[in-house]
C-alpha positions, 0 to 999 in steps of 0.5 A: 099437813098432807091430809090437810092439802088432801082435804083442801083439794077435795073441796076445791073440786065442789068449787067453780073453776075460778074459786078453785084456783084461788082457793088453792094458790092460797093453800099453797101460799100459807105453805110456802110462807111457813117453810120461809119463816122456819128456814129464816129462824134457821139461818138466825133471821130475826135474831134480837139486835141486842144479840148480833154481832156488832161492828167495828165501828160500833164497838170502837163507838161505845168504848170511847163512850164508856171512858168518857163516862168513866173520866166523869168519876174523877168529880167524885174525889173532888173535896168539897170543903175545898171546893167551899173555902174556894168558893167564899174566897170569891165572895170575900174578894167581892166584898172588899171591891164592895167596900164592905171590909167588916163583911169580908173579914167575918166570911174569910175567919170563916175560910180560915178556919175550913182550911184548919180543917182541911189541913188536919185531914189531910196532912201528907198531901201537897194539893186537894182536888177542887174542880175537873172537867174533860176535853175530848179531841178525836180525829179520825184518820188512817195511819197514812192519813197520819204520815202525811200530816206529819211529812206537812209538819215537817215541810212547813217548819223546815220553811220556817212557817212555826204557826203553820205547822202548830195548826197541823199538829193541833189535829194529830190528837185523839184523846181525852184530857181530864183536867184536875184543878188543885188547891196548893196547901201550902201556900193557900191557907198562909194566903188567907191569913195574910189578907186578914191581916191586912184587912184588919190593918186597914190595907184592902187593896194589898188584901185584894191582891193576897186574894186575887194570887191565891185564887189563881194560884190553882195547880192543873193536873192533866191525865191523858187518855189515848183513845186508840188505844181505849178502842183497841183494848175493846176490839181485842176483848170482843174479838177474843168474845166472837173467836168460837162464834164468828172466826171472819168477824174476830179477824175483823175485830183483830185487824181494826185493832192493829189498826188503832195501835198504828194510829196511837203509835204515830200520834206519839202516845208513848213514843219511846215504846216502838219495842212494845208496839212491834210485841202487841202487832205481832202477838195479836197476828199470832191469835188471827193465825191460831184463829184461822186454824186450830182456833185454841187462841183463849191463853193468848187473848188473855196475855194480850189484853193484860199487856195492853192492860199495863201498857196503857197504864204505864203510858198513862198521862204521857204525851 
């Protein structure tokens, strides 16, 4: 590079004075931004989104999105023999109001006989899975945010305004709800056989209502999914992943998760379990202590997120 500016200064000499400067201000120009690019690929400017540090939020984003996502699979065990046998109840619950009985009974031998089926294959069971669907309510509020609600609760029922304080109470939620739809064996194929009896002895109307029973005779299964605490299992795992590589944002992380714990606490999501709440907090303020000086925190990450890991499985579909 100095025999390059050594040469560069000697043509400017042979240049007018205008063209020199100009000539070397560009020179210089070049150096400083190739000293700029090398101190940026210094300072990790131009780093690869991919590869930076992600926020609080944005981890807490994606964590809610993967068990949207993993609430999805239940669909996957859904029995779609079931799922059939239900289907042409309905065409043969249509039928019958068509007054068209010879059709109807034709289809519901055949219903029958997919129960027969069912029944064979699945003996020790008491219900079959035939439909799911998720309702996510998710709000966002500070655990103060949170007491201040339900001092609101409890100020309206004790005025005895009941709808008042449901209104408030419907916000407190943060959750997913995976709804299962079940078949109940034992009464639905019994149920089928009835209404083909009493379409064979002429008696539609009682058929139809055979019919109309069973289809509403559906048991709803509903599991619970805490949403803070799905983000304060993320939080603790991306901590314990930045801990050697960023000890501010780990502490960060830690915070926000203490946070989401709080939260999940005052929501009522296991609300007999005060006792493993206190353990969590004071274990997860023992790894940003350990963060903050010797950073040797690996084993107590690693027993942090296997309680959570249970805690969350043995709170799972409570309220």
């Amino acid at each position: 590079m100095t025999e390059k500016l050594e040469n560069r200064s000697m043509l400017a000499r042979t240049l007018s004075a205008p063209l020199a400067a100009l000539f070397l201000a560009s020179t210089f120009m070049g150096v400083g931004l190739m000293n700029t690019k090398a101190l940026a690929e210094q300072k990790g400017v131009g780093i690869k989104p991919e590869h930076q540090l992600k926020t609080s939020a944005q981890i807490s984003s994606k964590a809610v999105e993967k068990e949207k996502k993993k609430a999805k699979e239940v669909a996957n065990n859904l029995d779609q023999k079931a799922i059939k046998a239900v289907a042409d109840t309905y065409k043969v619950l249509d039928l019958l109001k068509q007054k068209k009985s010879k059709q109807a009974l034709e289809l519901l031998k055949k219903v029958i006989g997919e129960m027969e089926i069912i029944l064979a294959a699945n003996k020790k069971a008491a219900l079959i899975p035939i439909n799911s669907y998720q309702v996510v309510v998710d709000v966002d509020l500070s655990p103060k945010e949170i007491r201040s609600r339900i001092d609101d609760v409890r100020e309206k029922l004790n005025a005895g305004d009941i709808q008042g304080a449901r209104q408030i109470l419907d916000t407190l939620q943060s959750e997913i709800d995976v709804i299962i739809e079940q078949l109940p064996l034992g009464t639905y194929p019994d149920a089928m056989k009835l209404a083909s009896k009493y379409i064979i002895d002429g008696k539609i109307d009682e058929a139809k209502s055979v019919l109309s029973i069973a289809l509403n005779s559906m048991v709803l299964k509903t599991i619970v999914i805490p949403l803070p605490l799905v983000r304060a299992a993320d939080l603790i795992k991306a901590a314990s992943n930045t801990a050697k590589i960023d000890k501010t944002q780990a502490l960060k992380y830690l915070d926000e998760a203490k946070k989401q714990l709080k939260v999940a606490e005052l929501l009522g999501y296991g609300k007999k379990d005060s006792k493993t709440y206190n353990d969590l907090e004071k274990r997860i303020e023992s790894i940003q202590k350990e963060i903050k000086g010797q950073n040797k925190a690996e084993k107590m990450f690693e027993e942090l997120i296997n309680k959570l890991k249970e805690f969350r499985k043995h709170i799972g579909g409570k309220k």
